[in-house]
C-alpha distance (Angstrom), angle and dihedral (degrees) to the residues before:
residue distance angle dihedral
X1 . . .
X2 4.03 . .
X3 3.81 111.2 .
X4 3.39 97.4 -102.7
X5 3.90 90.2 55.3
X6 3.31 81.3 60.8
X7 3.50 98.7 51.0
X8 3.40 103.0 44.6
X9 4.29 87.8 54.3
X10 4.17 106.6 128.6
X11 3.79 105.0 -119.4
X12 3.93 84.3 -147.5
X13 3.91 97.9 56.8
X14 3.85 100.6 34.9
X15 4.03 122.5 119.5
X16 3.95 95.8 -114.1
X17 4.06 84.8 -159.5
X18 3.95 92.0 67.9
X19 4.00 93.1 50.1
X20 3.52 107.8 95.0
X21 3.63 117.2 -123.2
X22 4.35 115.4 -101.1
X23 3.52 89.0 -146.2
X24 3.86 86.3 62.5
X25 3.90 102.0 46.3
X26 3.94 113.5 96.2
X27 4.22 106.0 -176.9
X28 3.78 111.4 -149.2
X29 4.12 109.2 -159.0
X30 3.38 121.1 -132.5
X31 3.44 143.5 -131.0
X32 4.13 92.1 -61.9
X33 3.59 90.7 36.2
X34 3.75 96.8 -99.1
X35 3.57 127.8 127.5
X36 3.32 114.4 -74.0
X37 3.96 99.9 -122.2
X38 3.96 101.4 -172.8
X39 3.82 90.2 53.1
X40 4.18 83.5 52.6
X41 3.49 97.2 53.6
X42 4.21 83.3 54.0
X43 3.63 87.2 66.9
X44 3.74 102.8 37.4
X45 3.79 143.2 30.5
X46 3.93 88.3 -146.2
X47 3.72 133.4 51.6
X48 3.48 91.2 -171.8
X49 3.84 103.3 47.7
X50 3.59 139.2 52.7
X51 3.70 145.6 159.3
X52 3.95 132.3 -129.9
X53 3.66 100.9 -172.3
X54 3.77 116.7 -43.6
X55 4.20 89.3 -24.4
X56 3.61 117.0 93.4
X57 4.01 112.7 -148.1
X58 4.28 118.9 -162.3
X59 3.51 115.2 -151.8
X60 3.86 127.3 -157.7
X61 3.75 123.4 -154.0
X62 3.74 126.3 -139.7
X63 3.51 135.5 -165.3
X64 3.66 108.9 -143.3
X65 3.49 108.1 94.9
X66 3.91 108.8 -102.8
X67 3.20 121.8 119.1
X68 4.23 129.3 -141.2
X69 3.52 96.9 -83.0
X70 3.78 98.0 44.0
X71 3.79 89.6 60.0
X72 4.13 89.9 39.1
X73 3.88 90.4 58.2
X74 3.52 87.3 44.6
X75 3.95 91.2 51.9
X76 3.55 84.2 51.3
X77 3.60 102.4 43.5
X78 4.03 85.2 54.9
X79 4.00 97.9 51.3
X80 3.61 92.5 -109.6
């Protein structure tokens, strides 16, 4: 599956038994100290989609340099 097959996957139609589980995923960096994205597709058919439990969580990837917990603290700066 090409990665934007796997971005363009419904979240309401998708088999939540193929979605690997997030608990399970452990990202090795690479060289540059990025994630290591042929290691990820090992672990899961979807770079876009996982599972914790029975809930299936999308992700969407930006380009512009902050990581997760930049844009958390800014959730939580803003009341969200």
């Amino acid at each position: 599956m090409s990665l934007e097959e796997m971005r363009d996957v419904d979240i309401r139609q998708v088999d939540r038994s193929s979605l690997a589980d997030l608990r399970d995923i452990h990202v090795k960096k690479d060289s540059h100290n990025q994630p290591d994205i042929q290691d990820l597709l090992k672990q899961t058919a979807n770079l876009y989609m996982y599972r914790v439990g029975e809930i299936v969580v999308a992700f969407d990837y930006s380009n512009n340099g902050k990581t997760v917990n930049d844009t958390f603290a800014l959730m939580v700066q803003s009341g969200m």
